[in-house]
C-alpha positions in Angstrom: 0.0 0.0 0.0 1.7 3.5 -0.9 0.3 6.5 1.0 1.1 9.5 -0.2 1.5 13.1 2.3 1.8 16.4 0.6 4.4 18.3 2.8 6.1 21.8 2.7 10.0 20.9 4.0 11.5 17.4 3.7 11.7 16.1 7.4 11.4 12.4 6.5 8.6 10.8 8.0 9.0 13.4 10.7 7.8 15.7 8.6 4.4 18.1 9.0 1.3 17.1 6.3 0.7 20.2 4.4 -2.7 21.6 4.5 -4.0 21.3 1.2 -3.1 18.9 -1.5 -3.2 21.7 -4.9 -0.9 23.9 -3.3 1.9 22.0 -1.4 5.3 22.0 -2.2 6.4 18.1 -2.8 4.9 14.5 -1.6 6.0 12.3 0.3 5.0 8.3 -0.4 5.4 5.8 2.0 5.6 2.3 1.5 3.4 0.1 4.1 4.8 -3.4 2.5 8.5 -2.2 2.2 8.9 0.6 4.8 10.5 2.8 3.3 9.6 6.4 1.7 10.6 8.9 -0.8 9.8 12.2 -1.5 9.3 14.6 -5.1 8.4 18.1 -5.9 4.6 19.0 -6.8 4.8 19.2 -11.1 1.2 21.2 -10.7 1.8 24.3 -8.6 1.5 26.4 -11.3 -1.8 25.5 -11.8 -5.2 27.8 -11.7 -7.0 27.2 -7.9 -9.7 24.8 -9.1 -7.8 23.2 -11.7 -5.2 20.6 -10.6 -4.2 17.8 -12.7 -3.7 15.0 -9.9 -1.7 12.7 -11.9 1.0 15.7 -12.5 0.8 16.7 -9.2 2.0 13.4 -8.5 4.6 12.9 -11.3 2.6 9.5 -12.4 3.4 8.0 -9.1 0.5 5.4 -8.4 -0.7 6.0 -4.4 -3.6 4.2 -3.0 -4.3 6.8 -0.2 -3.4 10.6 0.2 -3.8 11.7 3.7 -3.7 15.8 3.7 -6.0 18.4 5.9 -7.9 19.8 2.7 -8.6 18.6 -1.0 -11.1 20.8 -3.3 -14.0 19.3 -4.9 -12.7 18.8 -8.1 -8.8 17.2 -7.4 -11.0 15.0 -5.0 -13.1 13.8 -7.9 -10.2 13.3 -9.7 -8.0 11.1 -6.9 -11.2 8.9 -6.5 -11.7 8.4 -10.9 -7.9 6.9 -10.2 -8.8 4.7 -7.0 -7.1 6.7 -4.5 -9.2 7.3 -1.8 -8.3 10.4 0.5 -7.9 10.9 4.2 -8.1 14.2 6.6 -5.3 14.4 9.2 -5.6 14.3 12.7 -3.1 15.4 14.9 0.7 14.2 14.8 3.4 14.1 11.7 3.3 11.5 9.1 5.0 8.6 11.6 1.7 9.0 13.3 -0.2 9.2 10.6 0.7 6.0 9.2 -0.2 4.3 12.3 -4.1 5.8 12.4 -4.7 5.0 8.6 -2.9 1.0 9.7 -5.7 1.3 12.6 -8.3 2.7 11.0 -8.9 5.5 12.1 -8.4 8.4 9.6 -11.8 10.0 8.2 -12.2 9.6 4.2 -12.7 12.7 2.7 -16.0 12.6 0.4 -17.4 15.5 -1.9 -19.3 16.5 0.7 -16.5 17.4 3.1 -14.1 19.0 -0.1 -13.1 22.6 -0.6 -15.7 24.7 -2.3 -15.3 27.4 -5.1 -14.1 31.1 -3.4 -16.7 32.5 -1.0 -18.6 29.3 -0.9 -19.2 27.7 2.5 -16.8 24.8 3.7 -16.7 22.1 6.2 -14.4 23.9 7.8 -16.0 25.0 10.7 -18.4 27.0 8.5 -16.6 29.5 6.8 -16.0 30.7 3.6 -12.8 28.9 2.0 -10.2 31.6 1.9 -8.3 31.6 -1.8 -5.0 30.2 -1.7 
């Protein structure tokens, strides 16, 4: 099973998950079967808010899982048309986060729970998204 975490600095599995999957930096995948990770720069940041091309984002790597604190509606669609299925974060790095989606007990992110457009409401506690 490969799960992937988008991430701002390269801290290994130590690492924080970045917020939003569109706009972070690189990715990290981690290997459940072998145990072992590696890490790439986000091919997509140029893209328009609304329009990222998930596949690209990813340089063609084939996840099963992306576990990230927010996804808009559309990349969400997009992750699922492949098979990946994606996961909000809890609390902890991605060392911790490995062990809650082994147990369980990460949260699946559905369409109903992804970013809206600008000015839209948002799961989010309720408030508009804020452009990014």
């Amino acid at each position: 099973m490969k799960l992937c975490f988008p991430i701002q600095d390269d801290n290994g599995l130590a690492s924080d998950i970045f917020d939003h999957f569109g706009s972070a930096p690189r990715f990290l995948i981690y290997n459940t079967e072998k145990k072992d990770s590696y890490i790439f720069e986000n091919q997509d940041m140029e893209q328009r808010h609304g329009h990222c091309n998930p596949m690209r984002a990813l340089r063609g790597n084939i996840v099963d899982a992306v576990i990230v604190g927010r996804v808009g509606a559309a990349t969400l669609k997009g992750l699922n048309n492949l098979g990946i299925r994606v996961y909000q974060i809890a609390k902890g790095d991605i060392q911790a986060h490995i062990g809650l989606y082994k147990r369980k007990k990460l949260t699946e992110i559905t369409l109903l729970h992804a970013c809206g457009g600008h000015g839209q409401m948002s799961a989010h506690g309720g408030q508009p998204d804020r452009p990014r």
